[in-house]
GUMIMI-800259 format. One record per residue: x, y, z of N, C-alpha, C, O, CB in turn; residue number from 1; residue in one letter. Coordinates in steps of 0.001 Angstrom, whole numbers. Glycine has a CB too. Example, Ala and Ser with C-alpha at 12.3 -4.5 7.8 and 13.67 -1.06 7.14 Angstrom:
2
<rec <13190, -5690, 7800>, <12300, -4500, 7800>, <13200, -3300, 7800>, <14236, -3319, 8465>, <11308, -4473, 9046>, 1, "A">
<rec <12850, -2250, 7080>, <13670, -1060, 7140>, <12900, 30, 7870>, <13409, 1138, 8039>, <14084, -598, 5725>, 2, "S">
END
This chain:
67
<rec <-16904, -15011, 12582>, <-15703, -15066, 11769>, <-14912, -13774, 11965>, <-15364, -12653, 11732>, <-16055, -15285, 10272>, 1, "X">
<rec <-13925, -13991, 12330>, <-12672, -12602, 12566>, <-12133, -12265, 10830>, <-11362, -12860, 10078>, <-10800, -13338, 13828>, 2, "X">
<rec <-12838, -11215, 10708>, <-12054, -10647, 9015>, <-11338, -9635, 9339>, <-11750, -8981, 10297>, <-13101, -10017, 7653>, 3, "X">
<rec <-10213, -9242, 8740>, <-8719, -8392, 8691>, <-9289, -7783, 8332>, <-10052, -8488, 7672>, <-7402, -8566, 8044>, 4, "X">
<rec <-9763, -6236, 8159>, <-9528, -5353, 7424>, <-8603, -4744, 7002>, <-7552, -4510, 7599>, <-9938, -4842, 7627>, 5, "X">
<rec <-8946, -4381, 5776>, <-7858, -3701, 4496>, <-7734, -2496, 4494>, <-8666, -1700, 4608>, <-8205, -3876, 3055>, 6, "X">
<rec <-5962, -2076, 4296>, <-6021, -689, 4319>, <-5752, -85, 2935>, <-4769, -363, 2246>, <-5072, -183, 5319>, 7, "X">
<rec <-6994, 1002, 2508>, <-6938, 1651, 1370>, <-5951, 2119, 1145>, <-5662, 2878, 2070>, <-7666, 2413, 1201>, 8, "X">
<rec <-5105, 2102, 285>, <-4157, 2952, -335>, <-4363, 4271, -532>, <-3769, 5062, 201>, <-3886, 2539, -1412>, 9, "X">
<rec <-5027, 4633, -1306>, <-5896, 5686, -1172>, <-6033, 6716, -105>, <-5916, 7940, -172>, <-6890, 5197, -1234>, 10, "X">
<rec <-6274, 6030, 769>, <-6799, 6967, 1943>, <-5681, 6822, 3197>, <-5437, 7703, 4022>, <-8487, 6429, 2498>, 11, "X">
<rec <-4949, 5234, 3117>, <-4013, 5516, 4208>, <-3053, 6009, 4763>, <-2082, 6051, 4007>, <-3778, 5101, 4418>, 12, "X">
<rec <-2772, 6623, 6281>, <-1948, 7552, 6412>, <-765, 6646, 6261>, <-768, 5522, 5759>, <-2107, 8407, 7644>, 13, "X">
<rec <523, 7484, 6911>, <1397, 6672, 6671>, <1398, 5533, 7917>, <2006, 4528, 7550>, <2641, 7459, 6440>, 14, "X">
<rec <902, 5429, 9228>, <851, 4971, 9797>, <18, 3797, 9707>, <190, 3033, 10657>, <859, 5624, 10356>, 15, "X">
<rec <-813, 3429, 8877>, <-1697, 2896, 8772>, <-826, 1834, 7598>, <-810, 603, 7608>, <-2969, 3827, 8528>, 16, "X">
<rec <-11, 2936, 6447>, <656, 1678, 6108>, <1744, 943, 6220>, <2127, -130, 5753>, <675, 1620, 5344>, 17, "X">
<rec <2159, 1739, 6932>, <3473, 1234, 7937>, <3040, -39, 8762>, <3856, -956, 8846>, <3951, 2521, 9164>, 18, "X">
<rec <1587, -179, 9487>, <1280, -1337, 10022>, <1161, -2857, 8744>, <899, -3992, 9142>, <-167, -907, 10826>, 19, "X">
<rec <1380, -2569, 7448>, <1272, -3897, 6446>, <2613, -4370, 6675>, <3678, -3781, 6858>, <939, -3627, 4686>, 20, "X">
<rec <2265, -5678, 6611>, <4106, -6347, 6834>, <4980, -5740, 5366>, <4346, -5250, 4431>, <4185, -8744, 6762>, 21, "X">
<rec <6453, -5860, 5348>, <7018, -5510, 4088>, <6596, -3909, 3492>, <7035, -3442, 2441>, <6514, -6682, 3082>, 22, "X">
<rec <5838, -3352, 4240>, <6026, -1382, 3702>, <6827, -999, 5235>, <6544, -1451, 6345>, <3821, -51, 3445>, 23, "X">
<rec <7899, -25, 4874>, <8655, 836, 5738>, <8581, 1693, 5626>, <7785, 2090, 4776>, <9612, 850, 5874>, 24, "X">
<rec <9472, 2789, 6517>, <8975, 4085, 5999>, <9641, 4109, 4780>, <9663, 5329, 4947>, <9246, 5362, 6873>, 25, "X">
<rec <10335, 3913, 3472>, <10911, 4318, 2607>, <9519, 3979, 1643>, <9085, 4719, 760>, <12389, 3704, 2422>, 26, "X">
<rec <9061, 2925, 1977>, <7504, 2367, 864>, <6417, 3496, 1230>, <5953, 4183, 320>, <6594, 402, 1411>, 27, "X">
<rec <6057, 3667, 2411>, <5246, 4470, 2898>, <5379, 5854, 2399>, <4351, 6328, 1916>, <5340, 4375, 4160>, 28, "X">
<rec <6307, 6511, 2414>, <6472, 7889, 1751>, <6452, 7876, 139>, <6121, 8770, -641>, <7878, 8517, 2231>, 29, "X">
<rec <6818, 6843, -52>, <6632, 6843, -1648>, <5238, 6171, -1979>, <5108, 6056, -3197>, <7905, 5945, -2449>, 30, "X">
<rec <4233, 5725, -1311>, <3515, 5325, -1791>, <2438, 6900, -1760>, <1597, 7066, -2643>, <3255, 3932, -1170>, 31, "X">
<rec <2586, 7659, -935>, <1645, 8976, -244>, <1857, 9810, -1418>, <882, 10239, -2037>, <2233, 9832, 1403>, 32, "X">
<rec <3569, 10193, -1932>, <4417, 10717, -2904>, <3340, 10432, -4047>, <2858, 11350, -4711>, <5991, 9994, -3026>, 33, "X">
<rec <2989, 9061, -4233>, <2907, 8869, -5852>, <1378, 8763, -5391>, <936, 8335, -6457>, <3839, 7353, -6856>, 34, "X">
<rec <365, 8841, -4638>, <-1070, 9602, -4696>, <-794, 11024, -4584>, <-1817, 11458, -5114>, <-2133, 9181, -3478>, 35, "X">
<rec <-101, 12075, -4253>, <-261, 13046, -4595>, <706, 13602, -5875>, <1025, 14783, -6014>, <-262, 13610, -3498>, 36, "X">
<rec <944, 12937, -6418>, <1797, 13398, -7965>, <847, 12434, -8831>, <707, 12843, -9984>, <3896, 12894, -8151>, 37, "X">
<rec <258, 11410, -8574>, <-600, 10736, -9641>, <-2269, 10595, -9611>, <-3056, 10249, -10492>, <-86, 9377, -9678>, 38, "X">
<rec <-2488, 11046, -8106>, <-4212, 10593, -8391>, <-4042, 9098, -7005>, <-3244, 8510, -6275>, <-4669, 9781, -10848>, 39, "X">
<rec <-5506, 9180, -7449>, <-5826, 7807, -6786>, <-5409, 6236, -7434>, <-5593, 5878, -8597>, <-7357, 7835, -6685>, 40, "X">
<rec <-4879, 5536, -6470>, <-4918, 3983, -7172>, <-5922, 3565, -7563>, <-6997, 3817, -7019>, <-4580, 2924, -6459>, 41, "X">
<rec <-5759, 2649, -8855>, <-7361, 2027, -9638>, <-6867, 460, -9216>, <-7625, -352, -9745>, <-7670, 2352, -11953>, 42, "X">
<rec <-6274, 96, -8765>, <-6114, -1168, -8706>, <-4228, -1353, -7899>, <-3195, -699, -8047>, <-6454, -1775, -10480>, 43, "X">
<rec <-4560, -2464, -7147>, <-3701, -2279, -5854>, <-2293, -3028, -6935>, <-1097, -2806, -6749>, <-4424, -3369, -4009>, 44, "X">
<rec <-2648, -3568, -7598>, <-962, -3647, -8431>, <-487, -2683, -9210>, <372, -2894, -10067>, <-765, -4748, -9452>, 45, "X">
<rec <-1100, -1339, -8934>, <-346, -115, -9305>, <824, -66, -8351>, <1994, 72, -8709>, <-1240, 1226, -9219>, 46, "X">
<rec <411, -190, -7120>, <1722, 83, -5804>, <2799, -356, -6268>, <3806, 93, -5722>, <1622, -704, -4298>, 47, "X">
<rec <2999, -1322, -7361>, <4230, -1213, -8158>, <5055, -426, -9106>, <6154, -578, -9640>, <4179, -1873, -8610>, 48, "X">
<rec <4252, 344, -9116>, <4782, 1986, -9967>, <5141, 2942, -8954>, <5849, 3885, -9308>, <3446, 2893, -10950>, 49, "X">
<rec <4842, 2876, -7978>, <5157, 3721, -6421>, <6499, 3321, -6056>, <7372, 4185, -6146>, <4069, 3267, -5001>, 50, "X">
<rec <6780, 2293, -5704>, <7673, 1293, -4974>, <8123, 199, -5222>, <7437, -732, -5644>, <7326, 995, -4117>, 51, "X">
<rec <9650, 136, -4943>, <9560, -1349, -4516>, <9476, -2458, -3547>, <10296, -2252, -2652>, <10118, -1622, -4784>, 52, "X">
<rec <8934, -3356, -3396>, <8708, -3696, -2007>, <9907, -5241, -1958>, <9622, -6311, -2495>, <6691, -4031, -1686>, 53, "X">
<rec <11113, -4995, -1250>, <11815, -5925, -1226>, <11182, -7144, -290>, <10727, -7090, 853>, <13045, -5403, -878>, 54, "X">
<rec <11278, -7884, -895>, <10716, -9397, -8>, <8669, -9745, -163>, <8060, -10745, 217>, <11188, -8960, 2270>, 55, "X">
<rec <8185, -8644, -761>, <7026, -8634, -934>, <6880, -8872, -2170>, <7746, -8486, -2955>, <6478, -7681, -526>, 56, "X">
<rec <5235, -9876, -2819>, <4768, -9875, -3515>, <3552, -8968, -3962>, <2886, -8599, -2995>, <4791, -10736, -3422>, 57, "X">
<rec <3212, -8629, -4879>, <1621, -8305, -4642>, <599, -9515, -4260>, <-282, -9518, -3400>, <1032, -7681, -6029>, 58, "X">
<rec <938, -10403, -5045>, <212, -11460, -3733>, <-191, -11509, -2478>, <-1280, -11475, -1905>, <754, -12257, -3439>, 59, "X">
<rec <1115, -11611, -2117>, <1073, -10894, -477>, <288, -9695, -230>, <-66, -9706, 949>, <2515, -10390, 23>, 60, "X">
<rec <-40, -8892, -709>, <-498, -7637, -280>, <-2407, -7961, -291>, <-3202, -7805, 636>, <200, -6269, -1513>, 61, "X">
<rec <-2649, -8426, -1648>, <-3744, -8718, -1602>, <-4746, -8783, -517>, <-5824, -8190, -473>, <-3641, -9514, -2032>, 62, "X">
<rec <-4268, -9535, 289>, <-5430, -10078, 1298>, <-5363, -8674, 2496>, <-6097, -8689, 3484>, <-4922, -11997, 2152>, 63, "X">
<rec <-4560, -7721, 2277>, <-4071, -6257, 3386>, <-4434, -5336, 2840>, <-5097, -4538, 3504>, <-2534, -5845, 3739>, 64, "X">
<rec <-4118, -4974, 1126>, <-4632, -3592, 885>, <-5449, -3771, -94>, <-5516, -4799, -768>, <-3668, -2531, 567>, 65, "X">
<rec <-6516, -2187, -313>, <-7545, -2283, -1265>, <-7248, -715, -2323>, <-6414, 189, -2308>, <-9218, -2386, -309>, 66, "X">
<rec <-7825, -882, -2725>, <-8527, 700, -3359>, <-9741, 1166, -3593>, <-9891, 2306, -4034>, <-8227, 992, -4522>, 67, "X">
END
């Protein structure tokens, strides 16, 4: 079985989240921004306090990023 791995929020560079569909660099810098002004994510529908992601759900993200 081929499984996707997920990229931590947490830990990913920006390049890493630049590869999720729907983060650019404008999501990407603000997502890095708001782990180093807030801590670590406890749960990946925080990335909505970071950003907004036009055309994205957190739905969508689900099955791409973790914490």
């Amino acid at each position: 079985m081929n499984r996707m791995l997920k990229v931590d929020l947490n830990r990913a560079s920006k390049e890493q989240l630049l590869s999720i569909p729907g983060i650019g660099e404008e999501q990407a810098a603000a997502i890095i921004d708001y782990r180093k002004t807030h801590g670590r994510f406890r749960r990946v529908e925080e990335i909505a306090l970071a950003t907004t992601l036009p055309g994205v759900t957190i739905d969508d993200l689900l099955d791409r990023v973790e914490v």
